[in-house]
C-alpha positions as CSV (number, residue, x, y, z in Angstrom):
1,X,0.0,0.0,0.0
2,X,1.4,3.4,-1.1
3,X,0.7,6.9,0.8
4,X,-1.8,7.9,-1.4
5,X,-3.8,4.6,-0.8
6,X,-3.4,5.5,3.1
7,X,-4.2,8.5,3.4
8,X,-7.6,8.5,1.4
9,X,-9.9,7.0,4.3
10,X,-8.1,10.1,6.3
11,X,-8.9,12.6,3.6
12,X,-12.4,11.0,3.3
13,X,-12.9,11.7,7.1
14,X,-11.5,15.2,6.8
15,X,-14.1,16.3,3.9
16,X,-16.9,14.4,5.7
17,X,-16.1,16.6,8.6
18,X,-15.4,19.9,6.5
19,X,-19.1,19.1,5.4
20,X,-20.5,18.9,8.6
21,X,-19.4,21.8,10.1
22,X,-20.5,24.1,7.1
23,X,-24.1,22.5,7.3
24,X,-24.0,23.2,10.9
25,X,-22.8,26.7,10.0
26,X,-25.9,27.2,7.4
27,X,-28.3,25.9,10.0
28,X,-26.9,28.1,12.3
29,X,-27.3,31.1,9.6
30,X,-30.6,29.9,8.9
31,X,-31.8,30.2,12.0
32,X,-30.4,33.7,13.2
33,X,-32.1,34.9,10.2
34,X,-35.3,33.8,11.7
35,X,-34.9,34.2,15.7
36,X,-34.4,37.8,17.1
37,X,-31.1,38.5,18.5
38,X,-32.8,38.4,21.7
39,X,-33.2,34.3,21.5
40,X,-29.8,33.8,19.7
41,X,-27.4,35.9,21.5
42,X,-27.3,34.2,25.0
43,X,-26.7,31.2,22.8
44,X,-24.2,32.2,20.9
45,X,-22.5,34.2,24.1
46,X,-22.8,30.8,26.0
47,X,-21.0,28.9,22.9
48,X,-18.2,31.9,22.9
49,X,-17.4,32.0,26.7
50,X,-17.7,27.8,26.4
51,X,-14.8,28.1,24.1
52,X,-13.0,30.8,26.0
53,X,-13.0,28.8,29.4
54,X,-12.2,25.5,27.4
55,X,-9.0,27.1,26.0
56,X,-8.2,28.7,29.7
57,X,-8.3,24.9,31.0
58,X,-6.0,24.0,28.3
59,X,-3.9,26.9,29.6
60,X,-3.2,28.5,27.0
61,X,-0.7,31.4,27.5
62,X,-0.9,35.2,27.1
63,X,-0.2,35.5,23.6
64,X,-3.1,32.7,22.8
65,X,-5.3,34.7,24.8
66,X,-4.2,38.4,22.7
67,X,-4.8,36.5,19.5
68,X,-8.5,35.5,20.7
69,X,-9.2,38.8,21.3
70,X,-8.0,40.6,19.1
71,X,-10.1,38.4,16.5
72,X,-12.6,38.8,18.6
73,X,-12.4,42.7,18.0
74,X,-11.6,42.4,14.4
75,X,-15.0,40.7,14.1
76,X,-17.0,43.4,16.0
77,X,-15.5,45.8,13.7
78,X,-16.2,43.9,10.5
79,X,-19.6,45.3,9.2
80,X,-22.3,42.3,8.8
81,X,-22.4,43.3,4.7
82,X,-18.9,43.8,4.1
83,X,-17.2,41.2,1.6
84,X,-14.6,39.0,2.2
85,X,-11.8,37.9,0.6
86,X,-11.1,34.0,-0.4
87,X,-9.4,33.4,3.1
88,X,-13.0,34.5,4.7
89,X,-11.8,37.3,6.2
């Protein structure tokens, strides 16, 4: 068996998972579209702060943490209409 042949049930996994999380990401669109902030924020806060404490009981350091936020404050400044380029930013 060569690398190629190996690594296909890997890259199978990795697309099958790529898919997943950018149906859960339309759903997610879909439905924010449809709920008023008031219903979806606290959700979505809850998911955030989730993450945030997750990557504090990984103990991640300082510079983790500046990175975090300052995505975090590159996002609030990113108007909801304005286009982005092919990384997704």
């Amino acid at each position: 068996m060569n690398d190629t042949q190996s690594s296909d049930p890997l890259e199978t996994k990795h697309e099958r998972n790529r898919q997943q999380r950018l149906e859960a990401v339309v759903r997610w669109a879909e439905y924010i579209s449809e709920q008023p902030a008031d219903v979806w924020g606290p959700q979505q806060n809850a998911v955030v702060n989730a993450q945030l404490e997750s990557a504090q009981a990984a103990d991640r350091g300082v510079e983790h943490e500046r990175r975090v936020r300052d995505v975090a404050e590159a996002l609030v400044d990113v108007p909801a209409d304005a286009e982005r380029d092919e990384t997704g930013r």
